[in-house]
N, C-alpha and C positions, 0 to 999 in steps of 0.2 A: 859637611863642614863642622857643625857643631858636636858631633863625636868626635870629631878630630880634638876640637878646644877642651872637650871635658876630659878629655886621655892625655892633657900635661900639655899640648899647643899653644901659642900666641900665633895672632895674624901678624904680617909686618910688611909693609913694602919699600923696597926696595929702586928708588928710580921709577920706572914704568912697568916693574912687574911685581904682583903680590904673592905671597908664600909664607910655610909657618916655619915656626923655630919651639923648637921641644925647650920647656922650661929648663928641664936636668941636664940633659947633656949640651944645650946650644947648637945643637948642632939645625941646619937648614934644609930645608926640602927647596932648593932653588928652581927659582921661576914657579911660574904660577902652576898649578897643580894640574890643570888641564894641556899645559903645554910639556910636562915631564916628558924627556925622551921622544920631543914629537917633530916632526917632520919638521923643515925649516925652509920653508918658501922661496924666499929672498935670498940665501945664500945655495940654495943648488941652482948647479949649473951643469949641461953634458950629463956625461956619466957618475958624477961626483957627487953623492947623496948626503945631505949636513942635517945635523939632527939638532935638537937643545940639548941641553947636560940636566942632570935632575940629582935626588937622591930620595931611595924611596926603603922603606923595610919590609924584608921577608915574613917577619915573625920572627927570626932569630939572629939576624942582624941586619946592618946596614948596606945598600948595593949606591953607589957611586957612579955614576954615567958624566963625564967631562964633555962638553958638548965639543962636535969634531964632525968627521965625515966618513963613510965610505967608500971604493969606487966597486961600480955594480957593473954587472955582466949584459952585453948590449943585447937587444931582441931575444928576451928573455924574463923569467919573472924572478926577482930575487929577492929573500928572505931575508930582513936585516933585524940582528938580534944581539944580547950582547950576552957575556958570564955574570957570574953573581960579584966577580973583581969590575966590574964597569967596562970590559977590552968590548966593544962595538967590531960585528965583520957581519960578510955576508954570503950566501949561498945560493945555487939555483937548485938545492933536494928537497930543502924543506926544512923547516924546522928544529933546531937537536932538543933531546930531550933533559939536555940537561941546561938550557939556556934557557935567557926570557924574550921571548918574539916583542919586536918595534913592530915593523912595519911589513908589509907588502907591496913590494914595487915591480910595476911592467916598463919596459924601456922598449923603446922599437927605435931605428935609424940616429941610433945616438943620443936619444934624449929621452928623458924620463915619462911618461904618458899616463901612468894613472901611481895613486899610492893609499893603499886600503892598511888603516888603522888597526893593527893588532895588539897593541898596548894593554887592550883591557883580558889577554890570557892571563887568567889566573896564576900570575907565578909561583903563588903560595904554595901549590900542588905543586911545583914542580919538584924533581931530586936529583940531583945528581948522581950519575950512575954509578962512581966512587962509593956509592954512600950506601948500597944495595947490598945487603945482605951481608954487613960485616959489623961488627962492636960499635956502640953510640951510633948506628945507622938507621936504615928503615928496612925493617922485613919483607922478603918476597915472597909471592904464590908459586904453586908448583902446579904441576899441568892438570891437576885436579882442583883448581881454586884455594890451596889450603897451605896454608905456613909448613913448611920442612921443619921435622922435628929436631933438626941441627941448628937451627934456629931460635926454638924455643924453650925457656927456662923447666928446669926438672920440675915433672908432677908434685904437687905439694898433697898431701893427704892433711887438710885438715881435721876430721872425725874420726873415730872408731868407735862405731857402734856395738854392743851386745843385744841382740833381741832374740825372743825365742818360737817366733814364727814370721811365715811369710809375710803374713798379714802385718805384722810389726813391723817388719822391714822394710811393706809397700809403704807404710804412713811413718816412714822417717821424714825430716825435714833435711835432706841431704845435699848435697853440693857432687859435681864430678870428680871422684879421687875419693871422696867418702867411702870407709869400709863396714860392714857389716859382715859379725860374729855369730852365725845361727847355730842355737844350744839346742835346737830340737832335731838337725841334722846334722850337727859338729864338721857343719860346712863354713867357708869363709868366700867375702861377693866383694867386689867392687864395683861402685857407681860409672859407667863409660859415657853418661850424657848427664844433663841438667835435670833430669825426669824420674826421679824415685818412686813416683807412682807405677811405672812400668816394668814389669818382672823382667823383661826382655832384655834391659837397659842395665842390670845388675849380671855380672860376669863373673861364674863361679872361678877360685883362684887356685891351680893343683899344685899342690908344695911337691918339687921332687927333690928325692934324698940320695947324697954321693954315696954309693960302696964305701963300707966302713967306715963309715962316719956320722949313725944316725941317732938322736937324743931322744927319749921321748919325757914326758911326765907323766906323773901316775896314773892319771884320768887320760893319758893318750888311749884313740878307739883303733881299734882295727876293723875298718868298714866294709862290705859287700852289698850291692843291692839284691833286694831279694827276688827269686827265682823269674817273676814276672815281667822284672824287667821295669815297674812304673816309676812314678814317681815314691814319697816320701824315704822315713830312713831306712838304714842298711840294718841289718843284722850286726850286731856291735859283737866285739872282746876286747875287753878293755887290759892295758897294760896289767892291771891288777890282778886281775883274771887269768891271764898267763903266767904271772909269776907263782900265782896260788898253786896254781896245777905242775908247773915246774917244781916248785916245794914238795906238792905232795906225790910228784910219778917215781914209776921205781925206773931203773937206766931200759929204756928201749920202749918205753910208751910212747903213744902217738895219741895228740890230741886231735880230736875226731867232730863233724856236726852231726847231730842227731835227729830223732824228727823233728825233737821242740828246741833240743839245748846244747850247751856243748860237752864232751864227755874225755873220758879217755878212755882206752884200749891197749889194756895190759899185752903186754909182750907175749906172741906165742911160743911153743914150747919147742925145744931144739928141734931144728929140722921140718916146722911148717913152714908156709910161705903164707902172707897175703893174699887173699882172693875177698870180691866181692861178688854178692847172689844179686846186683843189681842194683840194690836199695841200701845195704851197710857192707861195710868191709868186714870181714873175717879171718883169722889164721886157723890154716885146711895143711890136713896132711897130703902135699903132692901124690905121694906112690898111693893114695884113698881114691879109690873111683868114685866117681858119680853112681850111686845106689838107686833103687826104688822098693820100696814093702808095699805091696799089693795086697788087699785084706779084702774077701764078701764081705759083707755085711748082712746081706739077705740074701734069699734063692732068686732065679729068673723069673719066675713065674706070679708068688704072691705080691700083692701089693704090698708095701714098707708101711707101717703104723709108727706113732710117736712111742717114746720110751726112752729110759736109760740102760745103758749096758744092752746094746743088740749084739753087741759081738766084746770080747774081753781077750786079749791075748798079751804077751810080755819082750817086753825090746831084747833082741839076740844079744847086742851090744849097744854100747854109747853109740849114738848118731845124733850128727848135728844137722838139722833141716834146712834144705838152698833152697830159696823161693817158699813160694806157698803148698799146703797139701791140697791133693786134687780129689777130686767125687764125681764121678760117674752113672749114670743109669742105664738099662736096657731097654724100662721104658718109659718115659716124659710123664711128667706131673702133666694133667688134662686141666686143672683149676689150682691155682697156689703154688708157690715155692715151698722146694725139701729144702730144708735149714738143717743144719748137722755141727754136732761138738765132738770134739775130740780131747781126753785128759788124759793127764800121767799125773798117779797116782792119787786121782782123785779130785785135780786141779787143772781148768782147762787152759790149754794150750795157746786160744786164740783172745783178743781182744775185740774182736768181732769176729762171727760163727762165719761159716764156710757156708752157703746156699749155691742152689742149683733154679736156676729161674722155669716160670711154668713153662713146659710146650720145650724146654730144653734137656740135652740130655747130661750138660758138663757144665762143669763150676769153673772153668774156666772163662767161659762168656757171662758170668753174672755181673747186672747192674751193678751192684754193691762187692767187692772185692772182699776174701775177709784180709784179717790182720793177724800176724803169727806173735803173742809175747812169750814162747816158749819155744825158743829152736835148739834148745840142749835138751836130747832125753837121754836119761840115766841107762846104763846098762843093767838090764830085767827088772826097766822101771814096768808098772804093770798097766798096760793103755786100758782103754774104754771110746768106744763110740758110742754116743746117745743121737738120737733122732730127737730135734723139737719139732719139727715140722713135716709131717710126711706129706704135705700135698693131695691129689686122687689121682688115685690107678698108675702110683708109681711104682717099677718096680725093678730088680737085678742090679742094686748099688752096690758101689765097691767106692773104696779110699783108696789113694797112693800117698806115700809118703815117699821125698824126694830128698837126698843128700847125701853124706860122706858118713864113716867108720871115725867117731873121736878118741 
């Protein structure tokens, strides 16, 4: 009672019943508080259920009960409840859910038998089902416990972060809708929970672009991740990058990846085609077979010693080399690897030498692959094969060189 008086009430009574009256509006909570909307002893009779009249608030307004009767359904239990307009009826299902429960009454042979006080349901909670999921109303669940996004107001993105690692981006102070800008993988995340601390929880975001219709700026990347497939950044070209090489190709270049960078690859000349040795693309003349130069280098017999210039001869014609040059023996190094150079015109050919492993007889199976930085030789450019390494009791090597007529 005295939350009642500190929230704008007076007591008053009324005759033989007591009740408050709201300072502001005057308006009456009639009869006394405990008898609101409550059974009426003295005036039921039969089937005919009399209640008192009351006037009580929701929280959003005022509910009016005029004290009156119902008539109730005989041998039977019936549910006497009223609307939020004050109309009092009654039922044998139960409850509705958009009403406020009186009472509960049993009636058997005519007359009323027991009546169990329901007054004290919370009708604060209640809603009318009117009011269920439509404007100025009350949101519902979907069969997953969760508000229908038809329902719910547009994501706000309060933040947009720039940071330049994960680690910055775990220790944001972020909110759901938060975005982060990572410069270290010119990716962009959004927050999908309350938990910035969780990499999980940020959702990388993929921009896709209409056909002919695509902008970039100057610092736009063009990304790939690299070969392995892990994590961090991609291998970049940046718009800038592409424009440079477009400035400087002549008509029919293609820009190309390299081992380390990017390059271009001048136009071949009328009438070759494109072909790749595997590892770079090249333009090969179609009607050019596939060649091989077979060279001794030593006899069958003695074993190979280090040295330069074991064997010297001169290229028939230009030839461009496909794949790697190969080295063979007749008979295996017993201790050590044969290591072998090959130059034109005095400059060698590989970036790392060509070996033959011990106890093997081809460089084909070596641990260590070599590396070809010269696959254009001159026509009667003048070769050399040096021995660094002759291994023991190697002996009957031979070189192949492998490619096309340029």
């Amino acid at each position: 009672m005295s939350s009642l008086l500190h929230k704008g009430y007076r007591l008053f009574q009324d005759g033989e019943y007591y009740g408050l009256e709201h300072r502001e509006d005057t308006r009456r909570i009639d009869a006394e508080i405990r008898d609101q909307w409550a059974f009426d002893p003295l005036l039921t009779a039969g089937l005919d259920y009399f209640y008192r009249g009351g006037v009580g608030w929701t929280g959003t307004l005022y509910t009016d009960v005029a004290a009156g009767s119902v008539a109730l359904a005989d041998d039977d239990v019936n549910y006497v409840e009223h609307t939020l307009a004050g109309v009092v009826s009654a039922n044998t299902v139960g409850f509705s859910a958009d009403k406020i429960p009186m009472a509960q009454v049993t009636t058997l042979d005519g007359v009323v038998t027991s009546v169990l006080d329901r007054r004290s349901e919370p009708f604060g909670a209640l809603v009318l089902t009117s009011a269920l999921g439509v404007a100025n109303g009350v949101a519902t669940l979907d069969g997953s416990g969760l508000v229908p996004t038809s329902q719910m107001p547009p994501l706000v993105i309060s933040e947009v972060f720039t940071v330049a690692s994960e680690a910055a981006m775990l220790a944001l102070v972020a909110e759901r809708g938060d975005v982060a800008i990572r410069t270290d993988t010119n990716e962009t995340f959004i927050l999908s929970t309350d938990s910035p601390g969780t990499l999980g929880d940020w959702k990388l975001i993929v921009f896709a672009a209409s056909s002919g219709s695509v902008m970039f700026a100057a610092d736009t990347r063009v990304l790939g991740r690299n070969a392995g497939g892990g994590a961090g950044p991609g291998e970049e070209l940046t718009l800038s990058q592409i424009l440079d090489f477009i400035g400087g190709a002549a008509r029919g270049d293609l820009l190309v990846r390299g081992a380390a960078t990017w390059g271009r690859l001048a136009i071949g000349a009328a009438g070759r085609v494109l072909a790749s040795d595997g590892t770079d693309p090249a333009y090969v003349d179609p009607a050019a077979p596939l060649e091989s130069l077979i060279v001794a280098v030593s006899d069958e017999a003695t074993a190979i010693t280090t040295g330069d210039g074991k064997v010297t001869f001169r290229m028939p014609y230009a030839f461009t080399l496909v794949g790697l040059p190969r080295a063979n023996l007749n008979t295996a190094s017993t201790s050590g690897a044969v290591t072998l150079d090959i130059t034109e015109a005095g400059s060698t050919i590989f970036s790392t030498l060509l070996t033959i492993d011990q106890d093997e007889k081809t460089s084909t199976t070596a641990a260590t692959p070599a590396v070809v930085s010269d696959t254009a030789l001159a026509d009667d450019a003048e070769m050399q094969v040096n021995i660094d390494g002759a291994g023991t009791g190697a002996k009957g090597l031979k070189v192949t060189l492998i490619g096309r007529r340029t």
